[in-house]
N, C-alpha and C positions, 0 to 999 in steps of 0.2 A: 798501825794495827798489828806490829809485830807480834809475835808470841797470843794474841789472843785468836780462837776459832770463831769463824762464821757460823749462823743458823744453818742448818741444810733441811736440805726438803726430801722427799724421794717423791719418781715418777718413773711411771710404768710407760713403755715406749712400744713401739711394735718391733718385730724384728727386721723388719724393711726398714725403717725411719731410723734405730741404733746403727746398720750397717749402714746407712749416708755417711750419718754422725762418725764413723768410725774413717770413713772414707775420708772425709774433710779432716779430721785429726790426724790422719795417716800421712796426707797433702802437706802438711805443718800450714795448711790454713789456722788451724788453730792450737792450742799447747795440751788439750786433752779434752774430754767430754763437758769433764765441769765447764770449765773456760767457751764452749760451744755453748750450753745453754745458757749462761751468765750472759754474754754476748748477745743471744738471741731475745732475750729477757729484756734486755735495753734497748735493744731497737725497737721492738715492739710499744714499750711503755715511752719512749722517743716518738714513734710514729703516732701514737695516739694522742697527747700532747699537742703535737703538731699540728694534726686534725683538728680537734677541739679549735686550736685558735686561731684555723684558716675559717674556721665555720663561724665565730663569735667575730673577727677580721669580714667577714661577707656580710652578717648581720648589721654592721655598723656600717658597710659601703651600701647597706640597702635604705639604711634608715639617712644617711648623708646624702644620697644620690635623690630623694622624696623632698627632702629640705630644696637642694638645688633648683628641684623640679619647681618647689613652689614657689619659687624666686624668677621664673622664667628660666632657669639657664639649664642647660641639657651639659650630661657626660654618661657616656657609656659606661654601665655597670659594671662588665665585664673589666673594665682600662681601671675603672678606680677600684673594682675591688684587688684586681695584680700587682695593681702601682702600690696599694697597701702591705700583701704580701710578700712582697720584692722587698720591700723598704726593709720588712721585718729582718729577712736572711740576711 
């Protein structure tokens, strides 16, 4: 994407919450503000993703765990729905 520009957005921030932001850029945690909310922006839409399909992942240990059940055989919900989880990471 050399030479072409990205969309940019503008946000209004408070003056406490820019001084972090300025704090953490100052750290060279990060390369400038842009680069802080961009960063921020992906973990969030990362985290949420992730959610989503530990919750759709629990859904399907619920509905698999019911099946078991009506076969006679028992597992803890909790173990299969982690063991699913785990396997994903």
């Amino acid at each position: 994407m050399l030479g072409m520009s990205k969309p940019s957005i503008n946000v209004r921030l408070s003056p406490a919450l820019l001084n972090d932001i300025d704090k953490l850029v100052k750290s060279g945690e990060y390369i400038n503000r842009s680069d802080f909310v961009t960063r921020a922006i992906i973990e969030l839409v990362q985290r949420d993703g992730m959610q989503k399909f530990i919750q759709e992942e629990i859904k399907k240990a619920l509905k698999e765990e019911k099946e078991f059940i009506s076969r006679g055989l028992t597992l803890s919900l909790n173990s299969f729905a982690f063991c699913r989880v785990i396997a994903f990471i």
